[in-house]
Residue, then its C-alpha position, 0 to 999 in steps of 0.5 A: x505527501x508533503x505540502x509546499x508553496x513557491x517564491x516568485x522574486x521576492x514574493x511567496x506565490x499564495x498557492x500551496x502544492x501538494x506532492x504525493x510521495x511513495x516511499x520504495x522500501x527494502x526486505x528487511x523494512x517488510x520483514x520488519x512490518x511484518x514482525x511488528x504486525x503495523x503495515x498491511x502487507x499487499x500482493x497485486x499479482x492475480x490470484x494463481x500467481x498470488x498463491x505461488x508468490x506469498x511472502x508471509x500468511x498475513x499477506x492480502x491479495x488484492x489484483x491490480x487488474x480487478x481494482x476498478x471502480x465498479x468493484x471499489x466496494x466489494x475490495x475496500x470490504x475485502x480489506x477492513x475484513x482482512x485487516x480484523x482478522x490479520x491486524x487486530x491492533x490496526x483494526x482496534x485503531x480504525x473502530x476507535x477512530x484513531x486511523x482512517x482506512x484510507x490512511x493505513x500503512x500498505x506495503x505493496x509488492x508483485x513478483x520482481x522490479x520487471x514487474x508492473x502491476x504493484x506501481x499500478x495498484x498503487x496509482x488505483x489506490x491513490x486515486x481512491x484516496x489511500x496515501x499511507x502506501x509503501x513500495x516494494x519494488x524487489x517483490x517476491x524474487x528479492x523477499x526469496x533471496x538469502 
């Protein structure tokens, strides 16, 4: 997210804006976090679907469908024990409070651009306070390509 304030005439408006930013990125930005092990990388697809659009084992499932706020706790659980056991540098940085949760890098994607329900959980994720989110709007398809 970025902060900015505007200038009505000759005067700067005191108000600061906040504009929320999520960046699409392409294969070779995944491939890369996902080598380097630094970006927690997200399927949004429901579970069945999940199994057959897996880009890499160290790929969460996470439904944009199942985010709800009544189930906010059992995900945001299901995450950080995710995260200890798939990221032990990015967990190390949570337990050391270096890294808050809600500001590790997630890389988000679903099955193809067509698709919606990556743009959704993001929007959910937002909503719940994440803001290191990353959009991969190729999704499985695109990650598949040679």
């Amino acid at each position: 997210h970025f902060h900015f304030v505007l200038r009505d005439k000759d005067e700067w408006n005191p108000q600061v804006y906040t504009h929320i930013v999520t960046p699409k990125v392409d294969k070779s930005f995944v491939k890369k976090r996902i080598h380097q092990k630094d970006a927690v990388i997200v399927n949004s697809l429901p579970k069945p679907i999940f199994q057959e659009t897996k880009i890499n084992e160290n790929v969460l499932n996470i439904p944009e469908d199942k985010m709800t706020e009544k189930n906010k706790k059992y995900w945001k659980t299901k995450l950080i024990s995710f995260i200890k056991k798939k990221y032990p540098k990015i967990f190390d940085l949570i337990q050391s409070k270096q890294l808050k949760l809600e500001h590790v890098p997630i890389i988000v994607y679903c099955k193809n651009t067509k698709c919606k329900s990556a743009e959704k959980w993001i929007e959910k994720m937002l909503h719940f306070g994440y803001y290191n989110l990353f959009y991969y709007a190729g999704g499985f398809d695109d990650f598949e390509k040679k």
